[in-house]
LOTORVEX-531830 format. One record per residue (C-alpha): x, y, z. Coordinates in steps of 0.05 Angstrom, whole numbers. Each point is the difference from the previous one (the first is absolute). Layout:
BEGIN
<pt <X,Y,Z>>;
...
//
This chain:
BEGIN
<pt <139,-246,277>>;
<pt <-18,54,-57>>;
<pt <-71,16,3>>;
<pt <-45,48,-51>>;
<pt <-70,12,6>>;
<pt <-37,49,-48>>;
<pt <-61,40,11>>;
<pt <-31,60,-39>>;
<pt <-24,-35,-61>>;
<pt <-80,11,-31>>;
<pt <-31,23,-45>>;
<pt <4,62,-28>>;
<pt <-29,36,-61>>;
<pt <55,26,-56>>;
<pt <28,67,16>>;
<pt <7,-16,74>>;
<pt <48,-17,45>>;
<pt <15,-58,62>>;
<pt <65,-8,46>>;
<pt <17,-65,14>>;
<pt <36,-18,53>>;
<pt <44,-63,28>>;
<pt <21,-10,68>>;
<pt <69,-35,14>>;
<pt <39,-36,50>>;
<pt <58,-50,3>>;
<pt <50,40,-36>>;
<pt <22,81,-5>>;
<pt <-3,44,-69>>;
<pt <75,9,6>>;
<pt <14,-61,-29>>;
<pt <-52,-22,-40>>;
<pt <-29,28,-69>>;
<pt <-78,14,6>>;
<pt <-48,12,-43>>;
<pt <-74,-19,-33>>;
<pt <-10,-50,-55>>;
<pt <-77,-12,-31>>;
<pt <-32,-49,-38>>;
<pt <-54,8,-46>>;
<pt <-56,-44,-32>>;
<pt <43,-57,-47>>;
<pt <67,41,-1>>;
<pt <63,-12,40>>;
<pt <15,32,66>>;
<pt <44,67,-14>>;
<pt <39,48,41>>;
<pt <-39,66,20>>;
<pt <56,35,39>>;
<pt <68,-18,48>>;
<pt <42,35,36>>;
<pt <69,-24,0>>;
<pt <31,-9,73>>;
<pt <72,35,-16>>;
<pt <-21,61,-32>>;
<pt <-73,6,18>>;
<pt <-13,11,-81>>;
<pt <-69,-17,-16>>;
<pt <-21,-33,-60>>;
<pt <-72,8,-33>>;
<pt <-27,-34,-62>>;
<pt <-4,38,-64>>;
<pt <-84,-3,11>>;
<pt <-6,19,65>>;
<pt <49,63,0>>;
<pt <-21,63,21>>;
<pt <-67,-34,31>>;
<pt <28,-45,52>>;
<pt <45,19,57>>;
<pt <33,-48,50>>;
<pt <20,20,74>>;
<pt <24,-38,54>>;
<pt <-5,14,80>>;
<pt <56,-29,36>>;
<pt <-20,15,65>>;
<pt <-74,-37,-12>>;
<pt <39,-51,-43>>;
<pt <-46,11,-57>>;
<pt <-3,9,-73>>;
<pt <-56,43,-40>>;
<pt <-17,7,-73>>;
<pt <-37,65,-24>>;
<pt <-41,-19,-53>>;
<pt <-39,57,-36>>;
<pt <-18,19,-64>>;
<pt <-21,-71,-9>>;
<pt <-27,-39,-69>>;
<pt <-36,-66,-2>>;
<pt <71,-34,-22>>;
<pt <24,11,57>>;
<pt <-49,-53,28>>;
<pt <43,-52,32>>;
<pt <23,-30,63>>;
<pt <50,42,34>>;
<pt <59,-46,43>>;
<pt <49,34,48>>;
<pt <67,-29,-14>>;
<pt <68,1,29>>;
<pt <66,-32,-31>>;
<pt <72,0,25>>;
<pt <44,52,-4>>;
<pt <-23,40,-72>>;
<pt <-39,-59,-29>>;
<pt <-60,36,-27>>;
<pt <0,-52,-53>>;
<pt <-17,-64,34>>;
<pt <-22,13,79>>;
<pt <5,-56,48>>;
<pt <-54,26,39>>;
<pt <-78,8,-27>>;
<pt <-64,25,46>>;
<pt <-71,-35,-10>>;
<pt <-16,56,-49>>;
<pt <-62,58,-2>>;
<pt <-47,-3,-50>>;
<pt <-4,72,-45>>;
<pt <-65,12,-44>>;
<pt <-2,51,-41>>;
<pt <-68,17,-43>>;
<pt <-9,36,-57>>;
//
């Protein structure tokens, strides 16, 4: 069974930064595309960042480029976003994902989601 669980998210003043992280289980990186989605007050969810499982390419929304990094840790089985240089749009709730294969598009697979604040 393919389990995420988030931690990392609070509240944070603009400027600063948070790493979020998500522990796994149930399934390996090799064969699964990872990555963060978010969800902010009365929009739809959107894709922060995936890394595709046959390349290792990583993706980043236009927004969040050059301020977020993502990492992984096989060997801990866990995923991390590097947030820094935040603004108060970036308040949202941040979901580890995983999808089949390269599916950074639609992921099978959603965590219970960390709560990011960020204050102007």
């Amino acid at each position: 069974e393919v389990q995420l669980v988030e931690s990392g998210g609070g509240l944070v003043q603009a400027g600063g930064s948070l790493r979020l992280s998500c522990a796994t289980s149930g399934f390996t990186f090799d064969d699964y595309a990872i990555g963060w989605w978010r969800e902010a007050p009365g929009k739809e969810r959107e894709g922060v960042s995936c890394i595709r499982s046959s390349d290792g390419s990583t993706y980043y929304e236009d927004s969040v480029k050059g301020r977020f990094t993502m990492s992984t840790n096989s060997a801990k089985n866990a995923i991390y976003l590097q947030m820094n240089s935040l603004k108060p749009e970036d308040t949202a709730v941040y979901f580890c994902v995983a999808g089949y294969g390269d599916d950074c598009i639609d992921p099978s697979f959603w965590g219970q989601g960390t709560q990011v604040a960020v204050s102007s």
